[in-house]
MITIMI-58636 format. One line per 3 residues: their letters; for each residue x, z, y of C-alpha. Coordinates in Angstrom, 1 decimal, always signed. Last residue first. Layout:
a> X:Z:Y | ...
This chain:
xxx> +1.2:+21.4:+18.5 | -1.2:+19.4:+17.6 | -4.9:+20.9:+17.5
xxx> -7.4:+19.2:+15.0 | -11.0:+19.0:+16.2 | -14.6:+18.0:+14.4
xxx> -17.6:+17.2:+15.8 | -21.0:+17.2:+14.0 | -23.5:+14.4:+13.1
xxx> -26.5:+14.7:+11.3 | -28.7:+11.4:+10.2 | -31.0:+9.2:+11.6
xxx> -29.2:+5.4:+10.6 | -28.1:+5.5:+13.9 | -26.3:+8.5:+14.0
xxx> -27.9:+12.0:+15.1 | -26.8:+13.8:+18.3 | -23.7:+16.1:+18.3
xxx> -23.7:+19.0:+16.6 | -20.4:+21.4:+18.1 | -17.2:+22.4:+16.1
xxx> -15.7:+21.9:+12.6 | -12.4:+22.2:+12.2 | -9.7:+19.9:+11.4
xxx> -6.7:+20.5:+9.5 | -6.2:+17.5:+7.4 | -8.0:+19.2:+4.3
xxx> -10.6:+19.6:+6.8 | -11.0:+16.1:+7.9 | -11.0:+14.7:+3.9
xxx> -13.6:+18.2:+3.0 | -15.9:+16.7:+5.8 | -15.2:+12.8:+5.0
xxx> -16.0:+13.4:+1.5 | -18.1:+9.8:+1.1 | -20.5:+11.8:-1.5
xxx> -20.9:+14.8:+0.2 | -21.5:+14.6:+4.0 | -23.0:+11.3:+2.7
xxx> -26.7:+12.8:+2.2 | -26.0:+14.9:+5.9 | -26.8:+18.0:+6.0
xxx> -23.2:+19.4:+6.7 | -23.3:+16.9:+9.4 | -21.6:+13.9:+9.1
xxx> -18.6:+12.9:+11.1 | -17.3:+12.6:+15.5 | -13.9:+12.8:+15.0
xxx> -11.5:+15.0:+17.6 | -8.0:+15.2:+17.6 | -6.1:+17.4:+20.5
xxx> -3.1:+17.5:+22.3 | +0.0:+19.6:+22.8 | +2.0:+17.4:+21.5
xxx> +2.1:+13.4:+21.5 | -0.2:+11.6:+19.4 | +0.2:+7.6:+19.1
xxx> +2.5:+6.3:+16.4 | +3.0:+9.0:+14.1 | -0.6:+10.4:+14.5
xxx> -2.0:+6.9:+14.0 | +0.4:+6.4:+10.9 | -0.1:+9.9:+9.3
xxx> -4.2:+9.4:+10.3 | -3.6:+5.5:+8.4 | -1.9:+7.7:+5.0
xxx> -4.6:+10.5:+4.8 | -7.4:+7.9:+4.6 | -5.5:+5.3:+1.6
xxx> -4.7:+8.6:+0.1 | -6.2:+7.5:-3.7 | -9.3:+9.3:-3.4
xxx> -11.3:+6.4:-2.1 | -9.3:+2.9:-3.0 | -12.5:+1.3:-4.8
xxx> -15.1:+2.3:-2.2 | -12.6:+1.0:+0.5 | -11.7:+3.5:+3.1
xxx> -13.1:+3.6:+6.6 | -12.1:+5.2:+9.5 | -13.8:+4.8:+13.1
xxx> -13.6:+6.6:+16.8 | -10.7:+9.1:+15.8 | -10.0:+10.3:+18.9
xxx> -7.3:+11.5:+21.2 | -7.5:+14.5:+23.0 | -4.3:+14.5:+25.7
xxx> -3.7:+11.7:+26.0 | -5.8:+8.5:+25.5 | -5.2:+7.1:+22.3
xxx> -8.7:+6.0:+21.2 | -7.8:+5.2:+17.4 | -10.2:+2.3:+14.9
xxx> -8.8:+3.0:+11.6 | -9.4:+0.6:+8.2 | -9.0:+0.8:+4.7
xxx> -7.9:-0.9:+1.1 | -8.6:-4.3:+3.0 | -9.5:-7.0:+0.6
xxx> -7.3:-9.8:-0.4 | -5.5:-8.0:-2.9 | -1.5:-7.3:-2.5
xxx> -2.4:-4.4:-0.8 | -3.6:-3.1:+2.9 | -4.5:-0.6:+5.0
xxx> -5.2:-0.9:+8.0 | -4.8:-0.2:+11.9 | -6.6:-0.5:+15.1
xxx> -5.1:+0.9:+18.5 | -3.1:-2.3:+19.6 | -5.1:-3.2:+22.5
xxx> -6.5:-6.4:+21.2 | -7.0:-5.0:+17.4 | -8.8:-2.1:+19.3
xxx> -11.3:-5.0:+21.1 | -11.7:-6.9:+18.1 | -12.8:-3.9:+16.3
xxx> -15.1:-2.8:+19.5 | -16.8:-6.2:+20.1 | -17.7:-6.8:+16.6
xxx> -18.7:-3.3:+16.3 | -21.3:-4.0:+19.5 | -22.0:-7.2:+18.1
xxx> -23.8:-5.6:+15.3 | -24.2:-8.2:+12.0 | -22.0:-6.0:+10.1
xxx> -22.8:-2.7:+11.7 | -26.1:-1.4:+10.9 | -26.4:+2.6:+10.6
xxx> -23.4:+5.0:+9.7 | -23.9:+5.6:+5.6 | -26.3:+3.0:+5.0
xxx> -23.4:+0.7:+6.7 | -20.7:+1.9:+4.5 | -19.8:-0.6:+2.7
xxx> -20.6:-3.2:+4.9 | -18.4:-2.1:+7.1 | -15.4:-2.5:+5.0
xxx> -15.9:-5.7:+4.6 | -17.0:-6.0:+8.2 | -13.4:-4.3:+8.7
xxx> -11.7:-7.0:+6.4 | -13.3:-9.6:+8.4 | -11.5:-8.7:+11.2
xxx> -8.2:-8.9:+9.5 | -7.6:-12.5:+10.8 | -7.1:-10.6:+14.4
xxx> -4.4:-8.5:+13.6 | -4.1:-4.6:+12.4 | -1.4:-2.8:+13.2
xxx> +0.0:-1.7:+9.5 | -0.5:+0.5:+6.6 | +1.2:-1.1:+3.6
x> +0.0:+0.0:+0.0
């Protein structure tokens, strides 16, 4: 596995991805919105994946890395690569490339309610990382819970 910037003829990779996960987060494959934000990080040099010798991405990360709380706004790991530290390994690239002490993480993820809090793992995945969860935010688009969560760097 090679986790890289991502370039412009990965952008069908993250609707790949997408798609995967769209009951999960709400409509994004056909949502220009998404279109406009992957193609707007692979732009600016904040987007990164995950990738093998197979033609599909093994994960994607979409990184605001404005100092000094940066965000996690998008991660994605293939349904065939979960488990396997495709996740861990683009948050050690993003954090090696872009976060600069003292600053903060945040991720916007399922609430503890949530029928994918579970199943994807993304809770026990942020927490395992050091993250801890804060604030409910509004539900997603699909309806569901959301909650903040924060890392400190030091």
């Amino acid at each position: 596995m090679i986790v890289r910037l991502a370039k412009e003829q990965d952008f069908p990779g993250f609707l790949g991805l997408a798609a995967q996960v769209e009951h999960w987060f709400g409509p994004m494959v056909e949502d220009t919105g998404f279109h406009d934000a992957v193609r707007r990080h692979i732009r600016r040099s904040t987007a990164l994946v995950a990738a093998s010798a197979e033609p599909d991405l093994l994960g994607g990360l979409l990184f605001g890395t404005k100092a000094p709380t940066y965000h996690v706004h998008w991660l994605v790991v293939s349904e065939q690569a979960r488990g396997r530290g495709v996740g861990r390994a683009l948050m050690a690239e993003a954090m090696r490339r872009w976060v600069r002490s003292p600053a903060g993480i945040e991720v916007v993820t399922f609430g503890a309610d949530h029928p994918g809090a579970s199943v994807s793992g993304a809770r026990v995945f942020y927490e395992r990382l050091g993250f801890v969860p804060a604030e409910v935010v509004g539900p997603g688009p699909e309806g569901g819970s959301r909650q903040v969560f924060r890392r400190a760097v030091t």
